[in-house]
N, C-alpha and C positions, 0 to 999 in steps of 0.2 A: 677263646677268651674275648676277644674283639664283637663278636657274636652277639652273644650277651650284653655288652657294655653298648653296643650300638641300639638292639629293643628296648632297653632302658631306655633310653635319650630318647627315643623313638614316642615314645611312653608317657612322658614327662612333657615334651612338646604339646603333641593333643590332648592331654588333662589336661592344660594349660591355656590352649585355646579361644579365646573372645567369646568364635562361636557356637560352641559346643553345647548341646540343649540339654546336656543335667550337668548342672552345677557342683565342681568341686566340693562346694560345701555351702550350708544353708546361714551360718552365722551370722554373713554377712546383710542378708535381705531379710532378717528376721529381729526385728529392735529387742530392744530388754524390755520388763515389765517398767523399768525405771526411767529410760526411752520416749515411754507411747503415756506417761500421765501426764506431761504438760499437755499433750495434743487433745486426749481423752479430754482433760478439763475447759479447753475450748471449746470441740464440738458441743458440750454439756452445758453451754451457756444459754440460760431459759431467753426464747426470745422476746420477753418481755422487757429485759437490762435492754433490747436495743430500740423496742418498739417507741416510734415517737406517740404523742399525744392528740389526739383530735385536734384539728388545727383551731383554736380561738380570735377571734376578730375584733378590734375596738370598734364602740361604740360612734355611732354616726356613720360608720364606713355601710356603703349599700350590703356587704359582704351577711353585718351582724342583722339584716334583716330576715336573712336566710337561713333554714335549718336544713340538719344532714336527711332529705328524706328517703332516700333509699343508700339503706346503711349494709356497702358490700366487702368492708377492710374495718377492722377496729383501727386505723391509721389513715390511709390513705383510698378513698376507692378508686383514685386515677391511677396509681403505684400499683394496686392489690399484690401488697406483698404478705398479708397475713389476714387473710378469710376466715370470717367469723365460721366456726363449726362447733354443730352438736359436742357437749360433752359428759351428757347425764339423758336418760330418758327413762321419765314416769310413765307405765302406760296406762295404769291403772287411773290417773289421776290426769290423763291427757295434759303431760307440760314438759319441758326440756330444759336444760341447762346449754349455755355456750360459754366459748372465752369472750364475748364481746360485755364489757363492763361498767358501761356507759348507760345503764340498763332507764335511768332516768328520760332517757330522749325519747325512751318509746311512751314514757306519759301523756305527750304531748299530744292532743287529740288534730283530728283536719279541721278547715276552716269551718263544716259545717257537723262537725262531731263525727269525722269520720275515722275507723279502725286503722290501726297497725297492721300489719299482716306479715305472716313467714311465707318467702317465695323463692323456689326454687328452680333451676335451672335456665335453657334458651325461654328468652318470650315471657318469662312465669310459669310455665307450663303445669307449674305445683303452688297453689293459692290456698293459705288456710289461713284465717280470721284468729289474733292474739287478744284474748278477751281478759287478759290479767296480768300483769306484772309484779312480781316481789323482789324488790331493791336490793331486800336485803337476806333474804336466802339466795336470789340468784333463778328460781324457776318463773318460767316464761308459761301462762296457762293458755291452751287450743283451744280454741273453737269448732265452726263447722269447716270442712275441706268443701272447695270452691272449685274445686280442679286440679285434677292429677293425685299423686298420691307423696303423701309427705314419706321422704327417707330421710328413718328418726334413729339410725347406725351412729355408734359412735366417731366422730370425726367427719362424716357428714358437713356439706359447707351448704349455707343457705345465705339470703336478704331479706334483713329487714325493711317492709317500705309503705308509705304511707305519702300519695306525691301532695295530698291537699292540706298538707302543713304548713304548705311555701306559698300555694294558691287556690283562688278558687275559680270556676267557670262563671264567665258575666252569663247574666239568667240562667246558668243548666242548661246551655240549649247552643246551637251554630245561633252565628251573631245574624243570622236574617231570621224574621218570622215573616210572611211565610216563605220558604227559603225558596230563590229564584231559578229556574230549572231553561229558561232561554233568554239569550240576548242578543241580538238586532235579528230576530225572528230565526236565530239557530239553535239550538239545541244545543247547551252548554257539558261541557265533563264535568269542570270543576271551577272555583274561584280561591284565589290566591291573595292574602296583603302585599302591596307595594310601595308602601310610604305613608307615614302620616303627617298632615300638615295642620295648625293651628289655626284656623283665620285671623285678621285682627279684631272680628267681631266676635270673639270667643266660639267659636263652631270649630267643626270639625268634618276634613277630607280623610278619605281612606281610598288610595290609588289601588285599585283591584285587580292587576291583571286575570283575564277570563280564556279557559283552556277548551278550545273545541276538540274533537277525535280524543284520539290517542295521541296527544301533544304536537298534532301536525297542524294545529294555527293558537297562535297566543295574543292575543290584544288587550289594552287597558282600557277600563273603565273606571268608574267612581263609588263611592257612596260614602252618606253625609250623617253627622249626628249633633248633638248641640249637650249632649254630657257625657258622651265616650262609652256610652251602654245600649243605649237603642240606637240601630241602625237602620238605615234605608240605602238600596243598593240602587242604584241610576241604571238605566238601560242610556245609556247615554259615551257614545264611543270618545275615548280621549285620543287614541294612538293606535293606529296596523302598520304594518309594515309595507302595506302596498303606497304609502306614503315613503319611506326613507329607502335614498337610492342604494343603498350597498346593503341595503337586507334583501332575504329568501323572500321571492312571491309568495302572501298568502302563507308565509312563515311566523315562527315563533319567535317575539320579542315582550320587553316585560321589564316594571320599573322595581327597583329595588333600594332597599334604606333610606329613612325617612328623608326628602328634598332639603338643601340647605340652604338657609333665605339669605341671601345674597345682600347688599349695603342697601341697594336702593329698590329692598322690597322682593324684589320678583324671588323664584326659588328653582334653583337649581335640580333635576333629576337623573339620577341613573338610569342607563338602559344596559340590560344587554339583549346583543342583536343578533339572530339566527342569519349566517348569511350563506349563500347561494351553494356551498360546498358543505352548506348542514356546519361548519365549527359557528360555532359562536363570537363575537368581538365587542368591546367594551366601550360605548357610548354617552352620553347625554345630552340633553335638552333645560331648555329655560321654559317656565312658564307664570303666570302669576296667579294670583289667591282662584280666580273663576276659572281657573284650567285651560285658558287661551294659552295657546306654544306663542314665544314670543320669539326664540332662538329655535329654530326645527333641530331634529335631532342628527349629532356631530360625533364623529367618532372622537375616542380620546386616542393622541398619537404620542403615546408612551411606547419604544416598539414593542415590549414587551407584552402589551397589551392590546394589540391592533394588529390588524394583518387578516389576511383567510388562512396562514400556514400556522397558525396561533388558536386558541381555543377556549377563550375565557370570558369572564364578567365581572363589572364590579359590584359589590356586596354593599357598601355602608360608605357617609362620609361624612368628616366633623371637623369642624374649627375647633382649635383647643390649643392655651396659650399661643396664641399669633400663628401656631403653624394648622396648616390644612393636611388631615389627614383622610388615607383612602386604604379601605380592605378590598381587596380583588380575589377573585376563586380560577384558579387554575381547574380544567377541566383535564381529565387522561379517562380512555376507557376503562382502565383499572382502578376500580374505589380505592382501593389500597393508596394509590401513587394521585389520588388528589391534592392540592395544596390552596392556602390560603395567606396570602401578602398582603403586607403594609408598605402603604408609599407617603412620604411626609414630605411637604412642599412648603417652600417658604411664600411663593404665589401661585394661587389656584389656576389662571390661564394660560401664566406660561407653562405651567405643568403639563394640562391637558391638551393644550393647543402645538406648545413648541418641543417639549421633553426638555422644560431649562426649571430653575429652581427646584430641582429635587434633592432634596436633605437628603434622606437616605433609601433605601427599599430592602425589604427582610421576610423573611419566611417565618410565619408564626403561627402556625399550622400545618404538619405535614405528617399527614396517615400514616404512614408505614416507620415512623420512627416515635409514632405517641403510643398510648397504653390506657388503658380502662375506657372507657366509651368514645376516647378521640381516636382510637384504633379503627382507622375508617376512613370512610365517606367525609371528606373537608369540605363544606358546599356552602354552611350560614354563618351570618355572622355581624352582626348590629353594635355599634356606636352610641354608649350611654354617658349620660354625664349627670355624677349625684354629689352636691357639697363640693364644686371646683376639685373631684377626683373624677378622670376619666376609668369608663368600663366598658367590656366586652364580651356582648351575652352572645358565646361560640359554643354552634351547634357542629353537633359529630354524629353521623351514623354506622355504629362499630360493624365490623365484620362478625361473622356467625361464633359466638362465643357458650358458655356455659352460662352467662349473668339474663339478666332481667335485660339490658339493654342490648344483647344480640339481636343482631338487624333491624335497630331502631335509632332513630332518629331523636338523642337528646339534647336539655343546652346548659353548660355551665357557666360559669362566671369567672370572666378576668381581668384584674387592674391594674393599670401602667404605674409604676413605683418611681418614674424617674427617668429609668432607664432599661427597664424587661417588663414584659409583662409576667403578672403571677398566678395563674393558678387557683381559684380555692379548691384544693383539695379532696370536699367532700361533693365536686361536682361529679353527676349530673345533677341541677338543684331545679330542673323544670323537665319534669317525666309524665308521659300518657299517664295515662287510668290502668294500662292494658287489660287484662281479665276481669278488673275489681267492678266492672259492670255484673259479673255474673249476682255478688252484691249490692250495687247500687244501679239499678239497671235504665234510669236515668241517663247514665253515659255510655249505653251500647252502642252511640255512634262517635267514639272518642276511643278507642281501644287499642288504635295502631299507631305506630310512629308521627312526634310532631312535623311540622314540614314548613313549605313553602317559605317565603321572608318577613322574619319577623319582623314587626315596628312597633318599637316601644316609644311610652312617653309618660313621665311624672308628671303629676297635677295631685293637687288635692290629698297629698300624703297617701299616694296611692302608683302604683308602677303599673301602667296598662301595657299589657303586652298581647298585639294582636296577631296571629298565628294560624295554623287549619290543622285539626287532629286529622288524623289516618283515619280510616274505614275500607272498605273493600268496594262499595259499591254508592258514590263517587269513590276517587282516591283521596280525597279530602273533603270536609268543611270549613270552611274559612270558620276563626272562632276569636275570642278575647279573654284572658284571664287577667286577674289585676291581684296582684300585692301588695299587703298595707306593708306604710312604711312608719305607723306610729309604735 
């Protein structure tokens, strides 16, 4: 009798169990149909209730000068949380439907009549030419394919893009004719912008650093113009490094964002300086309107930015309401883990000379925690000033992605509010050409990643921004595009 009554208990125990791997019974892990409909009705929420709206900008802000031209998020293309995708496809009638509903933006021709285009994948690798738009059915009409081949599957994600909406290239052409292939009887790689400066007789410097080898010597040179469109490039040396003591012999140094003219005239320049252990360290020099050094060049002794156990440069630098501000680029072997800093000083020398009057310093760039084309390479990054609001045209070159901007180097725009900087949204708003030579083949030497330092300057209801497209063979031309601001 005990027997029994003991395999029962026995019985009952292990049914009962924690960890017993079938379950007494399913009722429990199994909801009601009455249960799973609030849940059901969430998931089921179209994401359009959350999607926000193309961002809008007031007028006068530099931002409203700028259009979305490479359209990768019906929202956001730095977020890309909801990619435009196929969702009808005519084949008969060569044209497609998507959820992107802003269909109006693709009206908008380039500065010189140039097409929209659907593009897909790394690089563009898928280029076809958008020859019609209807607003109001919604279908998008093809053209010729340019390259690659369009996947016209439903749900399929592409870009819309068209970069000469924002800008156009000064003459179609690298900013030298005929473009200069040596300087002080070497045989140059490439030439780079390094600052531009105003004279007071209305002219114009363009500080050029000039890249011998394979970037194993960098020096500055000049060239001049007297309307910001035709150039002439100086063979005429400003700066090597076999001048300045704490740089590499016969190393790489190089001036960066526009000089800042100082009270009594002269102007201030960025360096950064290749030093003897190959890291980089962050400098400047004084000189005036004729390019005489007046102050040879000084390291800046912020520690953060000085040292050989350190590895950086500074980018840009501007006066704006009484305080003096500075962008610097953190260098790491890892693109991912580049960074880009802000230093605000309340006086400019004791800043760079003692590490005294610094307001604050902040990280406002940093690769491996941004998204959409700041997912990257942190390296450029320019100091604008439009209507007493400060801007920041910040360049990114993303890591290897599915978009148009994998592995390239673009620049979007952001303005200080107060107190953060923000974002527009639909940046990248200054993009290569890449493929769209194969149609306009004018800019078959414009294709690859923008680069080098840019230096901007307003004049004349016009935003010059001098730059060098990618190519393969230099790595660059130095170049100028300008934006109207009427």
């Amino acid at each position: 009798m005990k027997k029994p009554l003991l395999y029962s208990l026995l019985f009952l125990i292990i049914a009962c169990n924690s960890d017993n791997v079938v379950p007494a019974t399913n009722a429990e892990v199994i909801p009601t149909e009455e249960e799973t409909l609030p849940e059901e009705e969430v998931e089921e929420v179209p994401v359009e209730e959350v999607l926000l709206p193309e961002e809008v900008f007031p007028a006068g802000s530099l931002n409203s000068f700028f259009s979305n031209c490479l359209i990768s998020d019906r929202s956001s293309n730095i977020a890309r949380k909801y990619p435009i995708q196929i969702t009808e496809y005519d084949q008969g009638n060569n044209r497609v439907k998507t959820n992107y509903s802003n269909l109006e933006n693709l009206l908008m021709q380039g500065s010189n009549n140039q097409s929209w285009f659907v593009t897909q994948n790394a690089e563009a690798s898928t280029v076809v030419e958008i020859v019609n738009v209807d607003t109001t059915e919604g279908w998008i009409g093809l053209g010729n394919t340019y390259l690659g081949s369009l996947n016209t599957r439903i749900g399929a994600t592409l870009e819309f893009f068209n970069p000469f909406i924002n800008y156009e290239i000064i003459n179609d052409r690298p900013l030298f004719s005929p473009y200069p292939t040596v300087a002080s009887e070497e045989n140059l790689h490439y030439i780079q912008p390094g600052g531009l400066i105003e004279k007071s007789d209305g002219t114009y410097i363009l500080l050029t650093p000039v890249v011998f080898g394979p970037h194993t010597k960098r020096s500055i040179y000049y060239a001049s113009s007297s309307n910001l469109e035709d150039w002439t490039f100086h063979d005429d040396l400003v700066l090597e490094t076999m001048t300045i003591p704490f740089a590499k012999a016969n190393g790489n140094m190089f001036s960066t964002g526009n000089p800042l003219r100082l009270e009594d005239g002269s102007l201030l320049v960025l360096l950064g300086v290749q030093q003897p252990n190959n890291n980089y360290t962050s400098a400047y020099m004084i000189i005036d309107e004729e390019l005489n050094i007046l102050q040879q060049p000084t390291e800046i002794m912020i520690p953060e930015w000085n040292g050989l156990d350190q590895n950086s440069f500074p980018l840009s630098i501007t006066k704006f309401n009484n305080e003096y501000r500075i962008l610097f680029h953190r260098r790491n072997p890892s693109f991912i883990d580049r960074e880009i800093h802000e230093i605000v000083a309340s006086n400019l020398f004791d800043a760079l000379n003692l590490n005294q009057s610094i307001i604050s310093s902040n990280i406002i760039h940093k690769g491996n925690t941004s998204s959409g084309y700041l997912r990257g390479k942190a390296d450029d990054a320019a100091y604008m000033e439009f209507n007493s609001e400060l801007y920041i045209l910040l360049g990114g070159e993303e890591l290897g992605s599915t978009y148009l901007t994998s592995r390239n180097r673009e620049y979007g725009l952001v303005k200080w509010n107060g107190g953060n900087w923000d974002h527009d949204s639909r940046s990248p708003l200054l993009v290569n050409p890449v493929q769209l030579y194969k149609k306009y083949p004018e800019y078959d030497w414009a294709w690859d990643h923008l680069g080098a330092f840019v230096s901007p300057i307003i004049k004349n209801n016009t935003l010059y921004i001098f730059m060098a497209f990618g190519t393969d063979n230099p790595d660059y031309f130095i170049s100028g595009i300008k934006v109207s601001l009427n």
